[in-house]
N, C-alpha and C positions, 0 to 999 in steps of 0.2 A: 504493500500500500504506500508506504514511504516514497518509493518510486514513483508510483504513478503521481500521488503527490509533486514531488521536483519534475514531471512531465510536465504537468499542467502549467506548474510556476514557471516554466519554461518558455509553453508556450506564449503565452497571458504576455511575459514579457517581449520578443519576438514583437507578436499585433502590436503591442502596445508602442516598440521604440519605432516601427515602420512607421504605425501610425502619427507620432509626435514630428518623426524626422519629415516627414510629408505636409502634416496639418499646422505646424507650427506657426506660418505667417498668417496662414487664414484664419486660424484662434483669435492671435492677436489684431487682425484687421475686424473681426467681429466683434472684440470686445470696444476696441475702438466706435466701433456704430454702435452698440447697446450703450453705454456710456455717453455718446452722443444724444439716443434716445432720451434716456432719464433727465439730460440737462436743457432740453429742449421743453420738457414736461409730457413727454410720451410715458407709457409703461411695454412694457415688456408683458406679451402672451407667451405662454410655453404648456407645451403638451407632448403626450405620447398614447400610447395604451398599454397595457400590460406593464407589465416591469419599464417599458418606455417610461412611463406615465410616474410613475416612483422618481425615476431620474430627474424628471421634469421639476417635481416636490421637490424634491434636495436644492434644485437649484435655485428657482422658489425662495424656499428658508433660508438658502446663503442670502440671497438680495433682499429681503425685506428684513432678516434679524441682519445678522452679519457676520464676516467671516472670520474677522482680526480687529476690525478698528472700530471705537465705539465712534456710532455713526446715527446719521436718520436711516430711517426705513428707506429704500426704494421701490416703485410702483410696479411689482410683478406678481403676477395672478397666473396661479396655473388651472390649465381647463380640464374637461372632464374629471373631477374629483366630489361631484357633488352625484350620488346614488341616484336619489328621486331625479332627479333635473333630467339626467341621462338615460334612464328607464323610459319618463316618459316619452322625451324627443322618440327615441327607439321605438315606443310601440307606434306612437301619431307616424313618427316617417320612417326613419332606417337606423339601425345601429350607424351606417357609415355616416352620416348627414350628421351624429352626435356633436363632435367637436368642432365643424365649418358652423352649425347653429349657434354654437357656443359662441365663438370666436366673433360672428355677425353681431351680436347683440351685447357684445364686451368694446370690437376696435375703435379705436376713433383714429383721425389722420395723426399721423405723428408718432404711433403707438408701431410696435415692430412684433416681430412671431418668431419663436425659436420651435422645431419640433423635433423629435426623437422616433429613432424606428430600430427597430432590431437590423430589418433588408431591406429599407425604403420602397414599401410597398404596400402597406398599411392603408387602408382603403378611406377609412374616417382619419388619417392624416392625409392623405392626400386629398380629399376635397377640403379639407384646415386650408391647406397650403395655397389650394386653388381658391380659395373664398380669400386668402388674402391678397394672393394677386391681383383681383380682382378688386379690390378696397385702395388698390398700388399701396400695401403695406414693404415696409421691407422684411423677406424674409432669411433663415438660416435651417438650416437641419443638419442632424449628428445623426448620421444612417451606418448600415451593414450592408455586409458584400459586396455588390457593386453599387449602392446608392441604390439600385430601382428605379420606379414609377417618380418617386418624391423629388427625386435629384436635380430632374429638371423644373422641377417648380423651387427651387432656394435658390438666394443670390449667393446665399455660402454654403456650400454643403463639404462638409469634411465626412468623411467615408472612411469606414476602421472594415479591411479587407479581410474580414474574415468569417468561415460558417457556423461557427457556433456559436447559437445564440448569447450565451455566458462571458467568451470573451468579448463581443462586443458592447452586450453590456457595461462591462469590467473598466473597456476602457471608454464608454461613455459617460460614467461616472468619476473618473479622474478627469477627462477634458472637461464638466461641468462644473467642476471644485475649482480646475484652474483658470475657466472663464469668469467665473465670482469674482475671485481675485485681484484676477487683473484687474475688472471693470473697477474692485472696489480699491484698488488701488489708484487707477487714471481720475475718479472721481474725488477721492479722500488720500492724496497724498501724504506721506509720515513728515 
């Protein structure tokens, strides 16, 4: 078991240094537009589903409590997280339509959209993505394997090249802690 163990940690790392050594300028040009957002008086939408959607919280709770510096709140709301709301949409229209309804009746101009996808192909993320398009919000998403369906709807999309759902996760949750950062660095410097 040990073994397989130090596989995993092997792999995990592997995705994980491709991924940074690839995604690293477009990290930081994204937190640069989120941090734009907030100071313009935009908020930040974020979502996913499944474990996506967990990601999206974390990021979430970095931006509105904080990460490191005692700070204000910033204005990010993540979607699909309310039970009833999403039930219902789902039974009146479609599971997929969940999070673009959501999204319609939260954006305003100014406001931007982050999403999450295990293989960017997420059917209630990508009409998200397509509902913002269509609002000309700016968008981003943090996808799996090759990006998918979603890829061509973000202005940023950073793509962790790999098939297991786990590790993408893995490493969608490290790139999410260090977009926090940044932004809540560029916004609140020490």
């Amino acid at each position: 078991m040990e073994h397989q163990v130090k596989e995993i940690l092997d792999d995990l790392r592997f995705i994980q240094d491709r991924f940074f050594t690839r995604s690293t300028g477009e990290l930081v040009l994204l937190a640069d537009r989120v941090a734009n957002t907030f100071r313009s008086q935009g908020q930040l939408l974020v979502f996913g589903t499944g474990p996506s959607n967990l990601i999206a919280r974390i990021l979430v709770d970095a931006l509105v409590h904080r990460v490191a510096a005692n700070r204000p709140p910033l204005a990010a709301v993540a979607l699909g997280t309310d039970a009833a709301l999403m039930s219902g949409i789902a039974e009146e229209s479609s599971l997929d339509e969940v999070l673009a309804r959501q999204l319609a009746a939260q954006a305003r101009k100014g406001d931007m959209v982050i999403a999450f996808s295990k293989d960017g192909n997420s059917p209630a993320c990508t009409k998200a993505l397509v509902a913002a398009r269509e609002a000309n919000l700016p968008t981003a998403a943090f996808l799996g394997r090759d990006g998918g369906t979603m890829k061509s709807y973000a202005d940023h999309a950073l793509v962790v090249e790999a098939e297991h759902p786990a590790r993408v996760h893995e490493v969608h949750l490290a790139a999410a802690q260090i977009l926090a950062q940044l932004i809540e660095r560029k916004l609140f410097p020490l």
